[in-house]
N, C-alpha and C positions, 0 to 999 in steps of 0.2 A: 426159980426156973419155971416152973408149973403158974407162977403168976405173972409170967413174961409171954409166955404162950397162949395164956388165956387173953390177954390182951393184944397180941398179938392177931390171933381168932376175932376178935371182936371189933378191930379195927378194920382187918380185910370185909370183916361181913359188912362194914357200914359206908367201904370202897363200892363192894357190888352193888350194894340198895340204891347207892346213888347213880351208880352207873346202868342199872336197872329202870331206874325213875329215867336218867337222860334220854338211854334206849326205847322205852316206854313213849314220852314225848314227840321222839323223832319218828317212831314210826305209824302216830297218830296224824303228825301236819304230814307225813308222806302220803298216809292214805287219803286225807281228806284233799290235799291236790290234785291225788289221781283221780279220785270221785269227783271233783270239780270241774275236772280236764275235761272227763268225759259229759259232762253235764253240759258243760260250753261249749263242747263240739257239739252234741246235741242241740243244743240252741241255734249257735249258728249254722250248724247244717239246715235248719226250718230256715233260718232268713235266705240264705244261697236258694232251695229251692222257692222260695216267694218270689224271692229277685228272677229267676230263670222260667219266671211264671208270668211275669211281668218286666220284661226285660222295658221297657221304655220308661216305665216309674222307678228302675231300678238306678237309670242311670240318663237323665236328662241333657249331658251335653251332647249324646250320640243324637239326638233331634231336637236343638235347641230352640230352633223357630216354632214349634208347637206349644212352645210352655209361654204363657202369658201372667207373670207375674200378678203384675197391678191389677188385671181385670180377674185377675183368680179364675185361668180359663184353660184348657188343653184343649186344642182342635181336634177334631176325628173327622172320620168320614160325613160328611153329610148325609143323612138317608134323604131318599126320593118320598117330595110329596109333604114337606112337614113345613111349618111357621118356622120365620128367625127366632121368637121367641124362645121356639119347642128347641130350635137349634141351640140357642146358649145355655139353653138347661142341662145339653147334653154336655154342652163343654163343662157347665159346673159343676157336673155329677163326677164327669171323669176328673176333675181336678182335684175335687173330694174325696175319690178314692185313691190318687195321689197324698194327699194329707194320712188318710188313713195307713198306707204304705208307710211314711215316714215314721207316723208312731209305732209300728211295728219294731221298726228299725231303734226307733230309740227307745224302746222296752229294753230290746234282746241287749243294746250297748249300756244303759244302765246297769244289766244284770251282770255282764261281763265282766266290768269294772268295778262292780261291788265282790267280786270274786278273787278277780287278778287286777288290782289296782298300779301295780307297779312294773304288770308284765308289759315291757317294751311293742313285744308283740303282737297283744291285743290290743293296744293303746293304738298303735300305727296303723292297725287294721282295722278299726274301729273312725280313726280320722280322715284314713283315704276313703274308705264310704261317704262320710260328710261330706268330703271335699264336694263328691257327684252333685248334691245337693248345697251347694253352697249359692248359690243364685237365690232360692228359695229360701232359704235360711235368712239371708240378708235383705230382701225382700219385706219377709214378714217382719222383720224385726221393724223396719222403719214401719209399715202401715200399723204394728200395734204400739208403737212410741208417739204416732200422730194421734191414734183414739186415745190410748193414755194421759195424753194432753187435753182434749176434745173433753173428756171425761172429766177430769179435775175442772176445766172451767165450768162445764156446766152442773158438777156437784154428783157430778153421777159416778156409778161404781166403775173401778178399774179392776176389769174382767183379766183372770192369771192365763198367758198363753199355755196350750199343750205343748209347745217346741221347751219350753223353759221349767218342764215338770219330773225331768229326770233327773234332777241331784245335782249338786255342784261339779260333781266330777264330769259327767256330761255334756252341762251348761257351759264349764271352761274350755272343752274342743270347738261346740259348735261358735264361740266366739272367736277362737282361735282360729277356726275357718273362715269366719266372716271378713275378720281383719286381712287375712292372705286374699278375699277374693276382693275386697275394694283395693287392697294394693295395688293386685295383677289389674284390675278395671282403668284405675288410675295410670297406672303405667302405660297401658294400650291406648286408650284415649289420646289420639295428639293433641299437644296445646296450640289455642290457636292464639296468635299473635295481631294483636290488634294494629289496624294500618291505620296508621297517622294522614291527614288529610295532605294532598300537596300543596305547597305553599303557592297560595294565587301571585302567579304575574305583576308586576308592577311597572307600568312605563317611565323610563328617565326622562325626564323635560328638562333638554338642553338650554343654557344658559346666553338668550340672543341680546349681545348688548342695544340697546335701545340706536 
């Protein structure tokens, strides 16, 4: 009897240990969620106020005609009194700081993701931002696939872009954006239908018997 109960005892204490250990576990990944919640709200709270600091780099389609891709240019005000020269420096500076904005952006969405990889949430919120930038995304991508080419022929090095420097997890939205914005491009673009020449005239020569 006393060897039923001692085993009995020794059985429940090795129920709690593990039930202790599961306990243990679960309220480790609980905390370090909550520590990370708060981390990533901090994070992104800094991008929200960059963005509301810069509300025209934050979000490009609200002034689309100012962003110039291919020439890598934002217009501004013109100051009184300066060179066109001094002028496109100014657009290159501010587009430059554009770039800079972005890698911001794509810090804080690498960190996010390496966090909460599978949270729906950040994921979605993290894509609708790109989306803003999806002109420029696609953009870049072709002007660094034409030096990439350029480069391999003439032997020279193929320089790694910073848009492509945040991790696969990253890299798979902003392509994923890329692909949506040549879609919607493609779709809006009318096709145009090539017109077939009219068929020239021909006179019938009646048949006058001799």
């Amino acid at each position: 009897m006393l060897l039923e109960q001692l085993t009995l005892i020794e059985t429940i204490a090795k129920i709690v240990g593990a039930l202790s250990v599961v306990v243990a576990i679960f309220a480790l990944r609980l905390s370090w969620k909550l520590q990370h919640t708060i981390k990533a709200q901090d994070y992104w709270g800094s991008f929200i106020e960059r963005a509301m600091q810069y509300p025209t780099l934050a979000y490009p389609p609200g002034q689309p005609d100012i962003f110039n891709y291919d020439k890598r240019e934002i217009k501004i005000i013109r100051p009184e009194n300066i060179s066109d020269q001094a002028y496109r420096q100014l657009k290159r500076q501010e587009y430059e700081r554009y770039e800079w904005f972005l890698s911001y952006l794509l810090k804080t969405a690498r960190q996010m993701l390496d966090w909460f990889e599978k949270d729906e949430y950040w994921s979605d919120t993290i894509k609708r931002n790109f989306r803003y930038h999806a002109a420029y995304f696609s953009a870049r991508k072709i002007q660094k696939e034409a030096e990439a080419q350029e480069a391999r022929k003439s032997g020279g090095e193929v320089r790694r872009d910073f848009v492509y420097c945040s991790g696969p997890k990253v890299n798979k939205l902003i392509d994923a954006v890329i692909e949506e914005h040549r879609r919607k491009i493609a779709k809006e673009t009318p096709v145009r239908i090539k017109e077939e020449p009219a068929p020239v005239p021909t006179l019938k020569r009646e048949f006058v018997p001799a």
